[in-house]
C-alpha positions in Angstrom: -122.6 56.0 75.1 -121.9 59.5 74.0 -122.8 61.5 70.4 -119.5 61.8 69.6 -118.3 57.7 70.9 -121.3 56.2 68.4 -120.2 58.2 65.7 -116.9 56.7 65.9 -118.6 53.6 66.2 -120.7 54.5 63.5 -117.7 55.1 61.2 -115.4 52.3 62.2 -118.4 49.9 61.4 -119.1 51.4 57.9 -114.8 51.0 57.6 -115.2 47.4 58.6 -118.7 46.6 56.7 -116.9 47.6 53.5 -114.0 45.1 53.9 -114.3 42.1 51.6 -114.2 38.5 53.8 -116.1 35.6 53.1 -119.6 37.0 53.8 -119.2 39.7 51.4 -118.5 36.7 48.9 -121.2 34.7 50.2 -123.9 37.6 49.7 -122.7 38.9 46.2 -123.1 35.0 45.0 -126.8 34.8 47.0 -127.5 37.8 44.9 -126.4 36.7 41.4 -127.7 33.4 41.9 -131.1 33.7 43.7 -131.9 37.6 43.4 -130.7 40.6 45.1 -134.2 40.4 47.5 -133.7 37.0 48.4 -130.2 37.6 49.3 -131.2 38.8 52.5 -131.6 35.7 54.0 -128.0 35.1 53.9 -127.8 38.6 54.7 -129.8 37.8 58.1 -127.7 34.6 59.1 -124.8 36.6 59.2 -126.2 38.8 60.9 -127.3 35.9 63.3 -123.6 34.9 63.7 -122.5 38.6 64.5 -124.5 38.4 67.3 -123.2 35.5 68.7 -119.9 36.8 68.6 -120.5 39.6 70.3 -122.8 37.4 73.0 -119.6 35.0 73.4 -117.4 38.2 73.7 -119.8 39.6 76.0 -120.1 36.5 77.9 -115.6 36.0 78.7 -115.8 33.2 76.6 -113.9 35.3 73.7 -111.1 35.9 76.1 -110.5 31.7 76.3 -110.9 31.6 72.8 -108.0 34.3 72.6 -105.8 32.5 75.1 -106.5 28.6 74.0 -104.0 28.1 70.6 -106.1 24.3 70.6 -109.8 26.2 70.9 -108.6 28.6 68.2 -107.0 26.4 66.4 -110.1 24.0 66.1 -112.5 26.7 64.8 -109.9 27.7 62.6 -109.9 24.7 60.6 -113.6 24.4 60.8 -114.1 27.6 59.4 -111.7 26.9 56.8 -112.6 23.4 56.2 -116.2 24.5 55.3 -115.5 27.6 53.0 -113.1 25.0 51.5 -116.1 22.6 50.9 -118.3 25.4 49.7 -115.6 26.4 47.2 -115.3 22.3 45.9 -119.5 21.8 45.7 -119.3 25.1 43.5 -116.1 24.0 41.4 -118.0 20.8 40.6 -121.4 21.5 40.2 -123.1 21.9 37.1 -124.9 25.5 36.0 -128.2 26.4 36.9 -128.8 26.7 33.1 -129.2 24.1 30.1 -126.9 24.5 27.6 -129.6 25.9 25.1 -129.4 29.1 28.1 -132.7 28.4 29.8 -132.8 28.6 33.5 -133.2 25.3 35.4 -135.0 27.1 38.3 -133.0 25.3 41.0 -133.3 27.6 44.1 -131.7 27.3 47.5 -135.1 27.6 50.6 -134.3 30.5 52.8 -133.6 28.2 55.5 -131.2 26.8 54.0 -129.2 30.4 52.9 -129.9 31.4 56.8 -127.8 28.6 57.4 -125.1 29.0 55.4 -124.9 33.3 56.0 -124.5 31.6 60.1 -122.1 29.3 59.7 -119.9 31.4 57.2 -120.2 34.0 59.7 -119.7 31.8 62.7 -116.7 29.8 61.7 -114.5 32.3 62.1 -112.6 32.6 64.6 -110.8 35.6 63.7 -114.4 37.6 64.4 -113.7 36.7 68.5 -111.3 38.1 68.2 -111.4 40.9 66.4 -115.2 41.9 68.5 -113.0 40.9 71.7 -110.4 43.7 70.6 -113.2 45.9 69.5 -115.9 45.7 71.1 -114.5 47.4 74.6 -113.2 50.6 72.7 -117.3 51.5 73.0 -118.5 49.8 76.4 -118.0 51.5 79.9 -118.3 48.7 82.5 -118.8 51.7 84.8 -122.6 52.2 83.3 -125.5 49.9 82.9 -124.3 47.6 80.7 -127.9 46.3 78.7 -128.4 49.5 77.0 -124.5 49.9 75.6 -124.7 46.0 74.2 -128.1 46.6 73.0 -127.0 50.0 70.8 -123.3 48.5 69.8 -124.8 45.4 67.6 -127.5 46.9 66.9 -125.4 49.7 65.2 -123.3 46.8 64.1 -125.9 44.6 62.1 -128.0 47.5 60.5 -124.5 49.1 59.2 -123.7 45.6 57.8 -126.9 44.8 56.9 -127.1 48.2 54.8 -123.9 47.6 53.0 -124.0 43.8 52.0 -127.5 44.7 50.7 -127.2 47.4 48.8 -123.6 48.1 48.4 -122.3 44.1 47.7 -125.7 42.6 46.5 -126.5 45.3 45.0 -123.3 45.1 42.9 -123.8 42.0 42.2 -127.0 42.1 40.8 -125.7 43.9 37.9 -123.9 40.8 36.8 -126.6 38.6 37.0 -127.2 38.8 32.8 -124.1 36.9 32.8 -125.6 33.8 34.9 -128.3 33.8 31.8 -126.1 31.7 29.5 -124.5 28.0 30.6 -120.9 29.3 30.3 -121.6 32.5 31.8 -122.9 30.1 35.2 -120.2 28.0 35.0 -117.9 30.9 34.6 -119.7 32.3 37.9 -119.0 29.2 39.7 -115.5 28.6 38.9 -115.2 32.0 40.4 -117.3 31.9 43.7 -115.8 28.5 43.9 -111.9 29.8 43.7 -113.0 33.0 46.0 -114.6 30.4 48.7 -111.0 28.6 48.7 -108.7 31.4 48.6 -110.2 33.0 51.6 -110.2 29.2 53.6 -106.8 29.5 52.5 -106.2 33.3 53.8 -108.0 31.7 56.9 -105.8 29.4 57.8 -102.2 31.4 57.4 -103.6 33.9 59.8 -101.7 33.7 62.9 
């Protein structure tokens, strides 16, 4: 890959990193509920799920994905189904402060945010796409092909990892005073909770 090919790369991944989707969501809630350093655990699974993409891309399997309405279709409605259930355990669950404004210390383990960041990630089938559009614009099948994967994601996850981290869980974290008070949390997940759904929603009109 040539200088002036990765900065392009460079750019359209910064472009790309800054676009608000459902791990953007997923990371500024991390952030204002569990801490902007523990955020990067869901930080990480997404990260995990970007590489799969670009594996299945890498591997053909994107190109049936692209071709097969029922394949796409069926990750389509997963994805969608579980940002939709995300959104509804948010909507209903109770704060993660009493009502007198003291915290209740509840904490999600970082497997479990690893988990989540994958699957939110994962689920969504417009990614295959997109890294199956993308990702040849940067990869000569006329070189060694190891070394041009190897610096495409990894230019891919440390952009993203750079700007959910410090650009939307940083942001985030600036908000947190308002998760201090009960109706400042509830408040917080009415809106993570509405933001989950709308984008499940988004998800599934995209044709």
């Amino acid at each position: 890959m040539t200088l002036s090919l990765w900065f392009s790369l460079l750019t359209a991944c910064i472009v790309i990193s800054f676009t608000p989707g459902a791990g953007a969501i997923n990371t500024m809630n991390n952030s204002m509920r569990q801490g902007w350093r523990t955020s990067i655990w869901g930080i990480l699974g997404q990260q995990i799920a970007l590489l799969i993409h670009v594996v299945i891309v890498a591997a053909g399997v994107g190109i049936l994905v692209a071709n097969s309405p029922t394949l796409f279709a069926i990750i389509r409605y997963a994805g969608a189904a579980y940002l939709v259930y995300l959104g509804i355990r948010m909507l209903l669950s109770k704060p993660d402060v009493a009502s007198d404004g003291t915290s209740t210390g509840h904490r999600l383990s970082r497997r479990s945010m690893v988990s989540r960041g994958i699957l939110v990630n994962l689920l969504n089938p417009k990614a295959i796409v997109f890294f199956l559009a993308f990702t040849p614009q940067f990869i000569n099948t006329d070189q060694p092909l190891l070394g041009q994967y190897a610096l495409y994601i990894g230019t891919v996850i440390a952009v993203d990892i750079l700007v959910m981290f410090f650009f939307f869980a940083g942001t985030a974290r600036t908000f947190q005073r308002f998760t201090a008070t009960y109706r400042g949390a509830k408040m917080l997940n009415i809106l993570f909770g509405v933001l989950f759904i709308l984008v499940a929603l988004l998800l599934l009109l995209m044709h």
